[in-house]
N, C-alpha and C positions, 0 to 999 in steps of 0.2 A: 573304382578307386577304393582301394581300402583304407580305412579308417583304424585307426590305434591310437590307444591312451598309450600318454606321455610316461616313460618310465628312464629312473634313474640309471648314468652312465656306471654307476658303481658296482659290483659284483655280476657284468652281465657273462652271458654264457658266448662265445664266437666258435663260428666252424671258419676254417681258413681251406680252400679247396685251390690247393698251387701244387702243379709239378715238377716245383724245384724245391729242395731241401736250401739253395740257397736264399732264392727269394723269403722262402717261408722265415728261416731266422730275421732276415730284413725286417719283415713285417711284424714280428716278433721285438724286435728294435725299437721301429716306429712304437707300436703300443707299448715299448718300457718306457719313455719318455710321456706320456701323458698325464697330465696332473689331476691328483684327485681322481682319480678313477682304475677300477682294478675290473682285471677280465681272468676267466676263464679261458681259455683258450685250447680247441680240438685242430689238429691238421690231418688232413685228409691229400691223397695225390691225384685223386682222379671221382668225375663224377659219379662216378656207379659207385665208388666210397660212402660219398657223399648222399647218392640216393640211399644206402643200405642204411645209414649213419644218422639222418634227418627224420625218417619217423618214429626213430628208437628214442632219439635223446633230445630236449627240448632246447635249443639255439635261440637267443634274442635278435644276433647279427649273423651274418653268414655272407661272406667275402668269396668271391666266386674269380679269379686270376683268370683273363681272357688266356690265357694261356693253354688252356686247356683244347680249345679249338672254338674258333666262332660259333657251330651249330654247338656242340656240346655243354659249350660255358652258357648260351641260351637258353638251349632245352631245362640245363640244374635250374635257373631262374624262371621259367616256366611252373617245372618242377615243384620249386620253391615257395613259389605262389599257390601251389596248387596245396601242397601237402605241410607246409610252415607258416602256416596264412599269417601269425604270430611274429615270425621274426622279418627284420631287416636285413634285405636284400643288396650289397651295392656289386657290382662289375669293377675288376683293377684291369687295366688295358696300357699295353709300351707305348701306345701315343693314343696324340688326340682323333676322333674317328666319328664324326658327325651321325654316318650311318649307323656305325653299334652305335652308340649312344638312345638313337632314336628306336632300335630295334631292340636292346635290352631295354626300352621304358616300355615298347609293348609288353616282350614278354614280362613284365613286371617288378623289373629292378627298381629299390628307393635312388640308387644313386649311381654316379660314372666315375671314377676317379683315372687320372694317369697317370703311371711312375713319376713319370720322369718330374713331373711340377708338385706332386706329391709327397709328404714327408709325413711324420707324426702328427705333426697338427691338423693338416690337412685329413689323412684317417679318423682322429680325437673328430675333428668337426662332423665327420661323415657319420659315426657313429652315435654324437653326440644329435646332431639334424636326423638320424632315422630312427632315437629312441624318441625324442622330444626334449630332452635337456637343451638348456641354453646354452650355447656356446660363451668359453671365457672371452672377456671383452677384447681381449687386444689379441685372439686368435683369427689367422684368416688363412685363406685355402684358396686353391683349383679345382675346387668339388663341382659339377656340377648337378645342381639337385633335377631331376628329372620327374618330380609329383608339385603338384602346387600346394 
């Protein structure tokens, strides 16, 4: 299990690894809405971007769109683990999926999130659970955290 100090949600660094130009403004959406908290944000469309991309430039979060393809969006998270030991990992997946869920915690994802029950808050949360910042009080989610 890895281990990380808590670091502020404010000025962090996000790679976004989605193959849609539409999804990605979505996700771009959700993080406008977030209060108190300001991102960088890189998007990427595929994970060989992403691997060229992660050991060049330092990521805090790194949002990985099962979209990409079950093995592939794993192997980045693998990947991830191996080569960003530093930042946070979560999986975006179009429904709920017991198995990924269980299969990106091996490979090493902090978190599972699904669109569909999914919004800004719930990202803010996921973001806010895989730096260590506390979540705002009356924020709540369909996160599920996948590290104890």
């Amino acid at each position: 299990m890895r281990r990380r100090a808590p670091r502020s949600a404010a000025g962090l660094r996000l790679l976004v690894v989605e193959p849609s130009e539409d999804a990605f403004v979505s996700t771009l959406d959700m993080l406008s809405g977030s209060r108190g908290a300001s991102y960088s944000v890189d998007w990427v469309t595929s994970a060989e971007a992403a691997r060229r991309r992660i050991p060049r430039d330092h990521y805090d979060f790194i949002l990985v769109d099962h979209a990409l393809g079950r093995m592939a969006s794993l192997d980045l998270v693998r990947f991830c683990a191996e080569r960003a030991a530093d930042a946070r990992t979560v999986i975006l997946a179009e429904e709920r999926d017991p198995e990924l869920a269980a299969d990106a915690r091996l490979a090493g994802a902090d978190a599972f999130l699904v669109k569909q029950e999914s919004g800004g808050a719930a990202l803010e949360r996921a973001i806010r659970a895989a730096t260590g910042a506390p979540p705002p009080p009356d924020l709540t989610s369909q996160l599920v955290d996948l590290k104890p």
